[in-house]
C-alpha positions in Angstrom: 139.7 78.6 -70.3 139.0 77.2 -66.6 137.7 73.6 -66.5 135.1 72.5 -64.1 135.2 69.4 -62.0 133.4 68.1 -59.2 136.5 66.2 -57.7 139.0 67.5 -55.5 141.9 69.3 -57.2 145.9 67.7 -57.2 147.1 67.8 -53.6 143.7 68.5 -52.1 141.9 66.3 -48.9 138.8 64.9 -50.4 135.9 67.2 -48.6 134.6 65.4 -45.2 131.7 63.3 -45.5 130.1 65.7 -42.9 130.3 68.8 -45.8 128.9 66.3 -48.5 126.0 65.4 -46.5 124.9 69.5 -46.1 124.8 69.2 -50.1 120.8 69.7 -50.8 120.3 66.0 -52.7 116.6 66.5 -53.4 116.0 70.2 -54.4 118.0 70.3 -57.4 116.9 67.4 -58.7 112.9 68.4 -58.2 114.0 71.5 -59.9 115.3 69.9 -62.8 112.3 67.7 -63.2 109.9 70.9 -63.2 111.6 72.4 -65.8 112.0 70.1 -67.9 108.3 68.9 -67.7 107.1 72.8 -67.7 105.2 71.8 -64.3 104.8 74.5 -61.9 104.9 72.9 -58.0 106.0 69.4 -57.0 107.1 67.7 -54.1 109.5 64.8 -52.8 108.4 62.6 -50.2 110.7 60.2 -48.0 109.5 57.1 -46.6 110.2 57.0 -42.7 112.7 54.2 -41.7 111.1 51.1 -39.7 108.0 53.5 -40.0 104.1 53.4 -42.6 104.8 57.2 -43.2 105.7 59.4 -45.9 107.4 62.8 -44.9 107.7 65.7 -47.4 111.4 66.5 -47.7 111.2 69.6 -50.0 108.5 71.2 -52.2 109.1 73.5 -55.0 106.5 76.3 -56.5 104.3 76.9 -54.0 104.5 77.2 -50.2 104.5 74.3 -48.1 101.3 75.3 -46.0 99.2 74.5 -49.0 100.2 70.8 -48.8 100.0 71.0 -44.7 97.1 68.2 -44.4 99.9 65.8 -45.9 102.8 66.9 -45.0 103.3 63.3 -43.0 100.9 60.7 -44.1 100.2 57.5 -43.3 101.2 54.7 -46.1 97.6 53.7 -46.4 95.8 56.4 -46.8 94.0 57.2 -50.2 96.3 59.8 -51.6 98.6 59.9 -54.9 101.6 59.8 -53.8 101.0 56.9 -50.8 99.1 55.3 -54.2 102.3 55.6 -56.3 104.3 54.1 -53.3 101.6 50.7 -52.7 101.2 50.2 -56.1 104.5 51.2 -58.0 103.2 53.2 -60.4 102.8 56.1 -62.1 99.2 57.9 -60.5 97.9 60.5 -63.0 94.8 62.4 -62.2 93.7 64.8 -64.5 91.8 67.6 -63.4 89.8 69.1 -60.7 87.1 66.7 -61.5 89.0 63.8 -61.6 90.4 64.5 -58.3 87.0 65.0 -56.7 86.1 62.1 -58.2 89.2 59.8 -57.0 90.3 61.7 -54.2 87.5 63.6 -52.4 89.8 64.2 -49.6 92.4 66.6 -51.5 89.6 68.4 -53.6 87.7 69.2 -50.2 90.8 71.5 -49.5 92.6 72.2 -52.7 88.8 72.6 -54.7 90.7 74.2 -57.8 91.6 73.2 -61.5 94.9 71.5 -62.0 96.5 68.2 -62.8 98.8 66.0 -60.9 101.2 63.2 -61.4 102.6 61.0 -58.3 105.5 58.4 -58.9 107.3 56.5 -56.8 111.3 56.8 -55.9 112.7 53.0 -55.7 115.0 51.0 -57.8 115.0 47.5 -58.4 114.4 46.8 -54.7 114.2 49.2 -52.5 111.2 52.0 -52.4 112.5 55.4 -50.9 109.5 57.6 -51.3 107.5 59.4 -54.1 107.5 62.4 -56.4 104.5 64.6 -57.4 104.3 67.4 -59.9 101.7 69.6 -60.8 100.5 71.8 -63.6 97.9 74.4 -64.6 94.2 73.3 -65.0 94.6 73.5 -68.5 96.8 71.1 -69.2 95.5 67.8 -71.6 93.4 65.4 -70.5 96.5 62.9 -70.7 100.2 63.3 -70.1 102.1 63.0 -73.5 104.8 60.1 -73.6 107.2 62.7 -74.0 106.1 63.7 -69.8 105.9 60.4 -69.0 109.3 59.3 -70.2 110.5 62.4 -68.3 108.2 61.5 -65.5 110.0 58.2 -65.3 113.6 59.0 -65.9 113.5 62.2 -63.5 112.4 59.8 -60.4 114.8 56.7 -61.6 117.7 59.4 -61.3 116.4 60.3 -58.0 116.0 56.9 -56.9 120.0 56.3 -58.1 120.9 59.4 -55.5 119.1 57.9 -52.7 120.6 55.1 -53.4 124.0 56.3 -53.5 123.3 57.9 -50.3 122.3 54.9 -48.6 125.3 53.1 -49.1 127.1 56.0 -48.0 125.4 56.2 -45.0 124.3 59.8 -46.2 120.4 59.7 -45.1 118.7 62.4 -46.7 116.3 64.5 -44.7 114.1 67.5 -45.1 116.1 70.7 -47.1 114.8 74.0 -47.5 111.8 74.3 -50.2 112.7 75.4 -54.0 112.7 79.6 -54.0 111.0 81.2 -57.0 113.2 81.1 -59.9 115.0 84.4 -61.3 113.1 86.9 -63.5 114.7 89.0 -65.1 113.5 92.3 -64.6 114.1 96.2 -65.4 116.0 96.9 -62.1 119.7 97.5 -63.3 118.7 98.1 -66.8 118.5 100.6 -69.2 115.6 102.7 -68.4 114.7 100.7 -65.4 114.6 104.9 -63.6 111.4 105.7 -66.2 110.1 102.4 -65.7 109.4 103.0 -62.0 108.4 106.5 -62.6 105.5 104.7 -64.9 103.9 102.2 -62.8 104.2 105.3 -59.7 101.9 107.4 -62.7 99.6 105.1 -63.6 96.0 105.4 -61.6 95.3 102.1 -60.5 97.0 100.1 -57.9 99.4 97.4 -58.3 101.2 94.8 -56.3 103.5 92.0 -56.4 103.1 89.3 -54.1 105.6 86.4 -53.6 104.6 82.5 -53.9 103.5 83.4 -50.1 101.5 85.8 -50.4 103.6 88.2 -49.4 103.5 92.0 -50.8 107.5 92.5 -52.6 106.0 95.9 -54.6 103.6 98.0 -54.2 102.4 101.5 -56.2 101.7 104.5 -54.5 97.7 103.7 -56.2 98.1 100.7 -54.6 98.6 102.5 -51.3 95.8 104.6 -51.2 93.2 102.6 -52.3 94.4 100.0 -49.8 94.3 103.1 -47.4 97.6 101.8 -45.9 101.2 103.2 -46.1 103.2 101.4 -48.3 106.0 100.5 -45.2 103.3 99.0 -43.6 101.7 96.5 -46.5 105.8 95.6 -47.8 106.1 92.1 -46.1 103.1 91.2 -45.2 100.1 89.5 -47.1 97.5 92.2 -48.2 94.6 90.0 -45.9 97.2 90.4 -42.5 98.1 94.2 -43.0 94.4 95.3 -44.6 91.9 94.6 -41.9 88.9 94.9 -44.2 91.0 91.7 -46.0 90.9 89.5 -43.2 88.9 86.9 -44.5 89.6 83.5 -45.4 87.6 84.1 -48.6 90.1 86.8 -50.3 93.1 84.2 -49.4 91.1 81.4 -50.9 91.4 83.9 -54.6 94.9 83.5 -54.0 95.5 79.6 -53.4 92.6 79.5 -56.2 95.2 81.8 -57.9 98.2 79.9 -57.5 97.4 76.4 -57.5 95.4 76.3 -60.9 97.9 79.5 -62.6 94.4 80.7 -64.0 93.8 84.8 -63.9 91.6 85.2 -60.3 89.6 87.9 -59.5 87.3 89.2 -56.8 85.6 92.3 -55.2 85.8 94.1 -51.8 84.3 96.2 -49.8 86.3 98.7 -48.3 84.5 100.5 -45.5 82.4 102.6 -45.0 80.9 101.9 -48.5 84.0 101.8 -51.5 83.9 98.6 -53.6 87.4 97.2 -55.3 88.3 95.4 -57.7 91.5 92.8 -57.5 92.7 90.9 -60.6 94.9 88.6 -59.8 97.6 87.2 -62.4 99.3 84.2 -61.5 103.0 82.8 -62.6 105.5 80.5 -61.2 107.0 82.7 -59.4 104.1 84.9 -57.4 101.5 87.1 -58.3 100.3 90.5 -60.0 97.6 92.3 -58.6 95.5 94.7 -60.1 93.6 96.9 -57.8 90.8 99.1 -59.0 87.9 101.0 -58.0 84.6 99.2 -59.0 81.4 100.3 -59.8 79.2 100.8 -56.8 76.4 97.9 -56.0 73.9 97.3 -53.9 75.2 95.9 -50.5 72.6 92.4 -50.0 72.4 90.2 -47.2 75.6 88.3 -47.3 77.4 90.6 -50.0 79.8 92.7 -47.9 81.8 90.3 -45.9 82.7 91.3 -42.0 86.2 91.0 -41.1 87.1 87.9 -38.3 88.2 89.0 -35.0 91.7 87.5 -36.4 93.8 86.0 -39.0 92.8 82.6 -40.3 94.9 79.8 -40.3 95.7 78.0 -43.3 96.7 75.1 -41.8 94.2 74.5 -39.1 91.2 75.4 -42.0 92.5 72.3 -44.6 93.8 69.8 -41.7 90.0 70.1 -40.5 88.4 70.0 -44.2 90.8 67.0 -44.9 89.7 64.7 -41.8 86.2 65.7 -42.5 85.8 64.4 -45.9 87.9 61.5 -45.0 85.9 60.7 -41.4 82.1 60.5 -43.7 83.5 57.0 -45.6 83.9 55.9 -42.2 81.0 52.9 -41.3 82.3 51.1 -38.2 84.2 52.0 -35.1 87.8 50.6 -36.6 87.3 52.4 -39.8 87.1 55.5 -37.1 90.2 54.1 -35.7 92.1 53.3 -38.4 91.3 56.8 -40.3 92.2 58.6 -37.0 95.8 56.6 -37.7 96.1 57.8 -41.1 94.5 61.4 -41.2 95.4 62.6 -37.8 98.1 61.0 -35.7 100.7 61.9 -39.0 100.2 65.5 -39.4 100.2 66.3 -35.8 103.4 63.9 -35.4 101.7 61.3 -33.6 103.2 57.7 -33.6 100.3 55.6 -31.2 96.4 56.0 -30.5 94.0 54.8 -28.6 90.2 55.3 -28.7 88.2 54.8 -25.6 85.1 54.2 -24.8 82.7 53.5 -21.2 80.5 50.2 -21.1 78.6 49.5 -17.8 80.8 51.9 -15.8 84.0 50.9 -17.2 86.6 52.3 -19.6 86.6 50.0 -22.7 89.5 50.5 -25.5 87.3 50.7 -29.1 90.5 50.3 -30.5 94.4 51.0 -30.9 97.1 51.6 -33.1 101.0 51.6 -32.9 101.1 50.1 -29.6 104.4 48.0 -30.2 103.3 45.9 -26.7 99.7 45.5 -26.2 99.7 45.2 -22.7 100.5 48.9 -22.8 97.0 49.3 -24.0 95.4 46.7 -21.6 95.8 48.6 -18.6 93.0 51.0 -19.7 90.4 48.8 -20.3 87.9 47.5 -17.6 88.9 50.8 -15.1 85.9 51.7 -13.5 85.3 55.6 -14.4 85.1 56.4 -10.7 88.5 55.6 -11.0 91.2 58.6 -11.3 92.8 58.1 -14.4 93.2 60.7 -17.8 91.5 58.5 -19.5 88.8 58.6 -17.1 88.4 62.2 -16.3 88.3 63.9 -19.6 85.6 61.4 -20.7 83.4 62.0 -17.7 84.4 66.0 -17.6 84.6 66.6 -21.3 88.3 69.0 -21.0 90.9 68.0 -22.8 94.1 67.2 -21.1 97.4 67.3 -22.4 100.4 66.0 -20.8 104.3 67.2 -22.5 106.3 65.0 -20.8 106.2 61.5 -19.1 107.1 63.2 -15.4 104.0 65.7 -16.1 101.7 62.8 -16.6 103.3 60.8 -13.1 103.2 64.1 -11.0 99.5 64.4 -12.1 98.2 61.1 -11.5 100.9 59.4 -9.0 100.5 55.6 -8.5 99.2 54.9 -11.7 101.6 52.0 -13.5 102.9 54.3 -16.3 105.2 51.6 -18.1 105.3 53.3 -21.6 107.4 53.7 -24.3 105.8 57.1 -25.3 106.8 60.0 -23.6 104.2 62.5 -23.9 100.4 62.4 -25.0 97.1 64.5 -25.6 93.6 63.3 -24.6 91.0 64.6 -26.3 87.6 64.6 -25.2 84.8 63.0 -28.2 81.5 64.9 -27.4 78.8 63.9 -29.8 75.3 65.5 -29.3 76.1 67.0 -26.3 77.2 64.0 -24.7 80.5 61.9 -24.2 81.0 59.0 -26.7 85.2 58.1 -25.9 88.4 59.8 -25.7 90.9 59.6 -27.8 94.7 59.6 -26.8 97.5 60.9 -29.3 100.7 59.7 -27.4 103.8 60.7 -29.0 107.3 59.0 -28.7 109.8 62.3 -27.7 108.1 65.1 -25.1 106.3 67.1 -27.2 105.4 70.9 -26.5 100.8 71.4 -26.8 101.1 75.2 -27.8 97.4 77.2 -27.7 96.9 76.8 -31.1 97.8 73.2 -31.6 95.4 72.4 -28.4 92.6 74.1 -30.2 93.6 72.6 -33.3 93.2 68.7 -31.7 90.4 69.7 -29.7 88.7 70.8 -32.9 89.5 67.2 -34.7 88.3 65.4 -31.9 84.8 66.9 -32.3 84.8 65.4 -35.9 86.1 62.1 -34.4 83.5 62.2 -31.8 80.6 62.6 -34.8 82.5 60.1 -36.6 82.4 57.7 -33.9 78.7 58.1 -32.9 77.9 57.2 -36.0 80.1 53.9 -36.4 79.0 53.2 -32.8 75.4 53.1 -34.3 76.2 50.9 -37.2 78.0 48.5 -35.5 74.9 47.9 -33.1 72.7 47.7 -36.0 75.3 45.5 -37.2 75.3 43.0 -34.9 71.3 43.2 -34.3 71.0 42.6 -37.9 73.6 39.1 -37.7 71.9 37.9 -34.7 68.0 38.5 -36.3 69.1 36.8 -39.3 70.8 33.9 -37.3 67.7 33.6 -35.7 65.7 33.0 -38.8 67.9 30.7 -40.8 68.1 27.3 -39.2 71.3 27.2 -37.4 72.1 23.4 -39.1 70.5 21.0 -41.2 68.5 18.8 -39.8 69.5 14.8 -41.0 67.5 13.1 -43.7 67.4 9.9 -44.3 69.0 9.2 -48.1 70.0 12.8 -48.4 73.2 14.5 -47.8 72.5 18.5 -47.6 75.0 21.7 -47.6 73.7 24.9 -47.4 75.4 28.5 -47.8 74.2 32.5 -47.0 75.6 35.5 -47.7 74.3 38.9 -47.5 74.0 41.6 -49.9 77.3 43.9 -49.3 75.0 46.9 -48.9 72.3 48.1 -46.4 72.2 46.6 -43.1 73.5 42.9 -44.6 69.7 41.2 -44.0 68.0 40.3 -46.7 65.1 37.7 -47.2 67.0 34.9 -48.8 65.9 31.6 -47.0 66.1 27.6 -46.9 65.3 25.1 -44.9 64.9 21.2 -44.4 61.6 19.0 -42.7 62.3 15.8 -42.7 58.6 14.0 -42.2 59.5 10.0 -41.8 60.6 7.8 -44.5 60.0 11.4 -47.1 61.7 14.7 -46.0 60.8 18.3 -47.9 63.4 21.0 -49.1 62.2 24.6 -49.5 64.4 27.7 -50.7 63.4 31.3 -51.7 63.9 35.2 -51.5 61.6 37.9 -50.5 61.7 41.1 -52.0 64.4 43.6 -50.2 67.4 43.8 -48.0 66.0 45.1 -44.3 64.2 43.9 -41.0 60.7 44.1 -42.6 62.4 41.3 -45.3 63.8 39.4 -42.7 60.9 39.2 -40.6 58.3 38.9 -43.6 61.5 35.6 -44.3 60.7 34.1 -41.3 57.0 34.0 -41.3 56.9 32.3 -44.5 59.6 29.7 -43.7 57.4 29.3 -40.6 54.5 28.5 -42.5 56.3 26.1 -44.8 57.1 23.9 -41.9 53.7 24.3 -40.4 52.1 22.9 -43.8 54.7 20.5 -44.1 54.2 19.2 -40.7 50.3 18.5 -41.1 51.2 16.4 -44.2 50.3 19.0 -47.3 51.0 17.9 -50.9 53.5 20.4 -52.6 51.2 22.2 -54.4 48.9 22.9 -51.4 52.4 23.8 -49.8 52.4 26.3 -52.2 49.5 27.4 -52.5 48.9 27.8 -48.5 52.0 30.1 -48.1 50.5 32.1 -50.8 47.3 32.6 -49.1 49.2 33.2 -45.7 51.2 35.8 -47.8 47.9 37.6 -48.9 46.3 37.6 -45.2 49.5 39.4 -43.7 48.8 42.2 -46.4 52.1 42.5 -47.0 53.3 45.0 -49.6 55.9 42.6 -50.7 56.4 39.4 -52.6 58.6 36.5 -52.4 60.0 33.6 -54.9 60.2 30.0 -53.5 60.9 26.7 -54.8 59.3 23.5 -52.5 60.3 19.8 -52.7 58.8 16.9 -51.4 62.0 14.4 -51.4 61.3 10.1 -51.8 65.2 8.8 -51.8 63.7 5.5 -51.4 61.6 6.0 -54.7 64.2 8.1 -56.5 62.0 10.9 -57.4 61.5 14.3 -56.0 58.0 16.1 -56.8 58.4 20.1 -57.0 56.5 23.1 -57.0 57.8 26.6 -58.2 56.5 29.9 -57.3 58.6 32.4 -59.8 62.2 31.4 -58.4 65.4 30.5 -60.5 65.1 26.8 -62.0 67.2 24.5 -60.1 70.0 22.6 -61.5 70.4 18.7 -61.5 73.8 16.7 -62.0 73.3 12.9 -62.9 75.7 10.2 -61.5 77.2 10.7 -65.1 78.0 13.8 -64.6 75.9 15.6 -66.9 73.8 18.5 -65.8 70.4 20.2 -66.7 68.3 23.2 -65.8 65.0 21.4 -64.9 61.9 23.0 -66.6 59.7 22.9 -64.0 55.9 24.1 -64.2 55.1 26.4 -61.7 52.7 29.8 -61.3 53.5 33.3 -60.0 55.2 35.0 -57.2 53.8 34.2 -53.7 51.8 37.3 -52.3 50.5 38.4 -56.2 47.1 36.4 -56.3 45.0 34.5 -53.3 43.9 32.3 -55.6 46.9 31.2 -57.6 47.7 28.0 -58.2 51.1 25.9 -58.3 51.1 22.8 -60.2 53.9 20.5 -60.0 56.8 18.3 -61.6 58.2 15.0 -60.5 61.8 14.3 -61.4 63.8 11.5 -61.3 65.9 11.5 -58.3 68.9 8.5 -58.6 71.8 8.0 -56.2 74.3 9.8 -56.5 72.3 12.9 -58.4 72.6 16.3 -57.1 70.3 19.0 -56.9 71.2 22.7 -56.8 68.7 25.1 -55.5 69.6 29.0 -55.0 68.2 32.6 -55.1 68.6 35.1 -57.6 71.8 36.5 -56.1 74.1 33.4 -57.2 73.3 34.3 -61.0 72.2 37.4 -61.8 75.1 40.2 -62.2 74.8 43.6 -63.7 75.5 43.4 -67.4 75.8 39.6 -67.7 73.0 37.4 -69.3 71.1 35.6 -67.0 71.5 32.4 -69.5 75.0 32.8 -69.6 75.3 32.5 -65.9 73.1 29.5 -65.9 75.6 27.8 -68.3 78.4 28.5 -66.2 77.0 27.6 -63.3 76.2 24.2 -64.4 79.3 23.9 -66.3 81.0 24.4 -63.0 78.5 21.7 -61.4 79.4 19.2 -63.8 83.5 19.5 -63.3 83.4 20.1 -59.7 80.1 17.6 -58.3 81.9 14.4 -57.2 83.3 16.4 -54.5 82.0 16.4 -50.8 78.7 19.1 -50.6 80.4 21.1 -48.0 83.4 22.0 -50.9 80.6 22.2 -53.7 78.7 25.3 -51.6 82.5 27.0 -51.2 83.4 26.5 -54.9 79.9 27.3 -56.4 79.8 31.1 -54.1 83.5 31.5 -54.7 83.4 30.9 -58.4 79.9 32.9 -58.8 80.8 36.4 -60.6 77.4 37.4 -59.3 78.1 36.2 -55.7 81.4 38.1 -55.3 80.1 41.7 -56.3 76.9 40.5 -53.7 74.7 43.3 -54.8 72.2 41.0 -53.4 72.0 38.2 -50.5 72.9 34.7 -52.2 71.2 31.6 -50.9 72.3 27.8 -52.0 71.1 24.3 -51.0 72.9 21.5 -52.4 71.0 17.6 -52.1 72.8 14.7 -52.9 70.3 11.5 -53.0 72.0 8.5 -51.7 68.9 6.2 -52.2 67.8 3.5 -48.9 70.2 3.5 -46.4 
């Protein structure tokens, strides 16, 4: 009996470390994992030395261009396996509606039934990459612990190699992708002859097609009804060799096929008027297809699909699907940028961008990434577009430009200080609406070949880039319109009273355009001074403005030397004569430090809080009559309350305590259980530790207001 060992035999040289490296390292052990966890594709990824990026070193049981969007991706970007890497954990997601759900961008290309598990590669310390696996779409809703505990040991053994081959100075690197596994079949066997004289007899077509797609057997039915010979169909994919196939549609049935390992089946029109049926019937290692004739229908607008003037690539089709889906959670212009650095510069091996933009004439950089020296990226911004630069001409022109090597790019444009690390780049023109928004420039760090389909492939992407960034242009304006209306409105600082110490905090509502009609404000009128707070209805401009008339008002009554209750009761008339369609809360206080007392009027807003010198705190019942804007003739009576030194009163809007799910009295309790520990502090820490601590106020589903009075008596 022969022994095996994997050492070298008596009197043999140990094999060199250059043979030992060739070894595959990753296949068999992705292999090994499938099997044993009956999964039918998977995938190692490698994280890039010194480099964000994962790289797919091998994939097993199905081809590699249906993973092509994330072949390289960046370590940020909202995927399973960069979320196993972050995060250290096991991702699970469990179907096709769990991964629309959680991962919109993969179910945008891959929109078929199956179920995925992603795991990281690291030991102890070290994180080398990540593992995912795949099975049918009708696998449970949850992995068993039997998977999991496979999960985990297959990717901890993994880790171990890569370990190993660190220390050795063995790097591992991309190896050839998993072949379908042996089946055994009738060739060689007893009656293997009458086998093939059967499937040549029987009357409808079939064919074998490799995890590519490619035809390995076809039957002389097959043949005919395909209307090709069968030298001319071995080899290829059935939707290359059939014209009438060409559509992206047919090779969709077979991804569809493939990917979930659920029985596919469609119907073709073979010219001039013969319908067909395929069945397709997946397995791990290929397909069966079934052709037949079907039964003739009625050709409808849209039913018999035309044939493209040429083949369709697979890759070109999901890297555009993927960078759509991701480019619509985009908002401002660095989400643009920072998705371009994720979804785009990866795939296409890109290692720097930069986003331009013109401003008055000028080239302005929107933004930038993996620029190791920012200066690099300086000397594009502020050149006047008269100027002759790349950057220049393909946003005035529109045409791409693409440079493959640094002396290209200085033969073009001589004179220009080209001081670069990168050595070769693609500019890409962003045309939104029929107009030039930017350019974006891909630079890459070796010289770097732009064949026709890879131009048309970025020139594509940068049309979605340029929608993208018309759009975050947009918001950002809006953005900064709405910060500097609402600056406008709120008083920019609190003006001194005498016997009062005031804070005061805003935040907006996280959604919308981040206006809202929260508002406060301080009149000091001689030896008494007044405090007002409240919250109209809504988070826009007409809020905002509808804000600042009433604050205006306040002061204006407040000026002329109104009582509270007329206060009140003014505003709410004011609010009735603007026939505005919405109403506002508010909460008015006519302040006597000297006295000790404050006398206040409520119109429907949240109860203030008060904190004694002792330390104890109330929610003051105050008396107090509807929301301003509901009645003309309302009335607002009033409550005095006793104001001593050292006493502090917390006023706010609705925002601070009310949360979804959470009981508005609970909140209050909190809230002035918080007070009551944290009050002796200075006002400007109370406002921070009141928002920070607010449940309500971190979530910000609406804009939060707070003004915090301390009464110091005479001074």
């Amino acid at each position: 009996m022969v022994g095996v060992s994997d050492g070298p035999e008596a009197g043999q040289a140990p094999a060199p470390a250059t043979a030992r490296s060739r070894r595959p390292l990753l296949s068999p052990a992705l292999a090994a994992m499938l099997e044993e966890l009956d999964a039918h594709s998977g995938a190692v990824y490698l994280l890039r030395p010194e480099e964000p990026v994962l790289e797919m070193a091998v994939m097993a049981g199905m081809p590699r261009a249906f993973a092509a969007p994330w072949e390289r991706v960046g370590l940020s970007a909202p995927i399973p396996v960069a979320d196993a890497v972050r995060e250290r954990r096991l991702v699970w997601v469990s179907g096709e509606e769990e991964m629309a759900r959680r991962y919109p961008r993969i179910s945008v290309v891959l929109p078929y039934p199956f179920a995925l598990a992603a795991l990281p590669l690291a030991t102890a310390d070290t994180v080398y990459g990540a593992v995912f696996v795949t099975w049918p779409g009708g696998h449970p809703p949850e992995l068993t612990d039997r998977e999991r505990e496979r999960l985990r040991a297959g990717c901890d053994r993994l880790a171990l190699r890569l370990a190993r081959a660190a220390e050795e100075n063995r790097p591992p690197g991309r190896e050839a992708d998993l072949p379908a596994a042996p089946v055994s079949g009738v060739t060689g066997t007893p009656g293997s002859v009458e086998a093939a004289r059967m499937v040549g007899r029987l009357p409808y077509g079939l064919v074998s097609l490799d995890l590519h797609g490619r035809i390995a057997f076809v039957n002389p039915a097959a043949a005919e009804l395909l209307g090709r010979p069968a030298g001319e169909l071995l080899g290829t994919p059935p939707w290359v060799s059939v014209p009438w196939l060409n559509d992206p549609m047919y090779e969709d049935r077979y991804r569809a096929a493939l990917i979930s390992q659920h029985v596919t089946s469609f119907v073709a029109l073979r010219p001039p008027g013969q319908w067909l049926s395929f069945r397709l019937y997946p397995s791990t290692t290929g397909l069966s297809l079934r052709i037949s004739r079907a039964r003739p229908m009625a050709e409808s607008a849209g039913q018999a699909r035309q044939p493209e003037s040429g083949p369709s690539r697979l890759v070109t089709i999901s890297q555009v699907l993927s960078l759509a889906g991701a480019l619509t959670e985009a908002v401002g212009v660095q989400d643009v940028v920072q998705l371009v650095a994720d979804e785009v510069a990866p795939p296409v091996g890109s290692q720097a961008l930069v986003v331009l933009g013109a401003q008055g004439g000028r080239l302005r950089v929107l933004g930038h990434r993996g620029y190791p020296d920012p200066r690099v990226v300086e000397q594009y911004d502020g050149l006047p577009l008269t100027e002759r630069t790349p950057g220049t001409h393909v946003l005035v022109s529109g045409v791409p430009s693409f440079f493959d090597s640094r002396e290209q790019l200085r033969r073009l444009y001589p004179g220009r200080p080209w001081d670069t690390p990168f050595a070769a780049w693609a500019y890409l023109p962003l045309i939104a609406s029929g107009r030039p928004v930017g350019t974006c420039v891909l630079a890459y760090a070796e010289p770097h070949v732009f064949p026709a389909d890879e131009r048309a492939v970025l020139t594509s992407i940068g049309g979605l880039i340029a929608q993208a960034l018309e759009r975050a242009q947009l918001y950002d304006a809006k953005h900064g319109l709405a910060q500097g209306l609402q600056a406008s409105l709120l008083p920019h600082s609190l003006a001194p009273l005498p016997g009062i110490e005031a804070a005061a905090r805003y935040l907006p509502a996280t959604r919308g355009m981040e206006i809202g009609g929260d508002f406060y404000d301080l009149v000091p009128t001689g030896p008494l001074a007044a405090a007002v707070i409240g919250d109209v209805q809504g988070h826009n401009v007409t809020a905002a403005a509808l804000m600042g008339q009433i604050r205006t008002g306040v002061r204006a009554y407040t000026t002329v030397g109104q009582e509270p209750h007329e206060v009140m009761r003014s505003t709410n008339r004011l609010l009735a004569d603007l026939g505005a369609e919405l109403f506002a809360s508010c909460l008015y206080l006519r302040l006597d430090p000297v006295r000790g007392r404050a006398v206040m009027a409520r119109a429907g807003h949240p109860p203030p809080l008060l904190r004694r010198p002792d330390g104890r705190v109330r929610v003051l019942d105050l008396a107090g009559g509807p929301l301003l804007g509901i009645d003309a003739a309302a009335t607002y009576p009033t409550t005095e309350v006793s104001l001593a030194p050292g006493s502090v009163l917390a006023l706010y809007t609705d925002g601070l305590v009310e949360s979804p799910g959470v009981d508005i009295e609970d909140s209050l309790v909190d809230l002035g259980a918080l007070l009551a520990e944290t009050g002796d502090q200075p006002l400007e820490h109370l406002a921070d530790e009141l928002v920070r601590h607010s449940a309500a106020a971190r979530q910000r589903m609406d804009d939060v207001a707070v003004l915090l009075l301390r009464a110091h008596g005479d001074d």
